[in-house]
C-alpha positions, 0 to 999 in steps of 0.5 A: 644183363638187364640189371647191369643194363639198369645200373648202367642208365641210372648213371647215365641218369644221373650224368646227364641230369635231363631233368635238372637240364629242362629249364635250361633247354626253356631258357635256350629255346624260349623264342622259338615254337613248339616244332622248333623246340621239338626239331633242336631237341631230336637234333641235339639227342641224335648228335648226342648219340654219335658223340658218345658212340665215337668215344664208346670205340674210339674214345682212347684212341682219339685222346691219344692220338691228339695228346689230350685228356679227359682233364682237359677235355673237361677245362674246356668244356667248363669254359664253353659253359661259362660263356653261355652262363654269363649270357645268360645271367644277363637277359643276352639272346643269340641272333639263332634265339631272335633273328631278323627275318633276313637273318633266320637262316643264316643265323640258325646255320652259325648258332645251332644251339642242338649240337653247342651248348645242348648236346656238347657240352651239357648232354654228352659232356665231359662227365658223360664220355667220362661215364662212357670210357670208365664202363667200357672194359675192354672192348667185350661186345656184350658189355659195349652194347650194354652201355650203348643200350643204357645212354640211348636209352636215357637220350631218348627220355631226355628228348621227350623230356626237352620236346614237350617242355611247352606246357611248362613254358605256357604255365610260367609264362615270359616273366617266369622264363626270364627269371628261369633263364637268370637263375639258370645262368648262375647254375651254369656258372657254378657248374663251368668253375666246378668243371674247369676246377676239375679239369685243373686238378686232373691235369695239375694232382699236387696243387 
């Protein structure tokens, strides 16, 4: 049970890629303060945990009853991630990253960048319901626990990791946040086309 359990959050791990993430966690978050940083990154770990254990029970069920797949799942989320990349990739900040101080609230309300972009799609994204759904065999208890065991798991270093990214913000410094963000930006690009090429050769196997 262990080793499985082992085996199941290294892949998960490797899904949800929480190191490779911290610089675009520090590009999201650049304006905001240490318990700003700490509240977005337990809520966008917390919003995780719920998606993926939706999909862990009724992951197929939800696909069919809305006629969609994972490939298009994946189109989709490829396409969100673009639009965040090219803001990125040109220095643009959201009302929720630097709000007016008659705005703070209400922009935080419209842009909580915990549940879009960090928890769906970069931390429960198409790859890891997909990682999710492929692990579940049936529904054997035993091995829906063991799955459930090894995403909190990874979640939860992915919450101290994004949480106590401050110090890294202190030693780069702004300068180093921007040029972070920019090259952040251009990954994220990458990382959209490769989805949504994904997704289209899902949905369309013989082009």
């Amino acid at each position: 049970m262990f080793a499985s359990i082992f085996t199941l959050a290294l892949s998960f791990f490797a899904v949800m890629n929480p190191l490779g993430n911290i610089p675009i966690f520090i590009s999201l978050t650049s304006e905001y303060d240490q318990q700003s940083r700490k509240n977005t990154a337990r809520k966008a770990a917390i919003v995780s945990f719920i998606i993926l254990t939706v999909f862990l029970f009724l992951g197929n069920l939800i696909f069919s009853v809305f006629g969609i797949t994972i490939h298009a799942f994946r189109v989709a989320g490829g396409i969100l991630i673009f639009g965040i990349a090219f803001n990125l990739l040109h220095a643009k900040t959201s009302q929720a990253q630097s709000p007016h101080s008659h705005e703070k609230a209400e922009a935080e309300a419209r842009e909580d960048i915990s549940i879009t972009p960090l928890a769906l799609p970069i931390m429960a994204g198409p790859g890891t319901i997909a990682t999710v759904m492929a692990r579940t065999s049936g529904h054997n208890v035993a091995n829906l626990l063991g799955v459930c065991i090894s995403y909190t798991v990874i979640l939860v270093a992915t919450y101290f990791l994004f949480a106590y990214s401050s110090p890294i913000i202190r030693r780069i410094g702004q300068s180093g946040v921007n040029v972070i963000s920019r090259l952040m930006g251009l990954i994220l690009a990458v990382m959209a086309i490769q989805m949504i090429a994904d997704g289209v050769h899902g949905l369309f196997p013989h082009l």
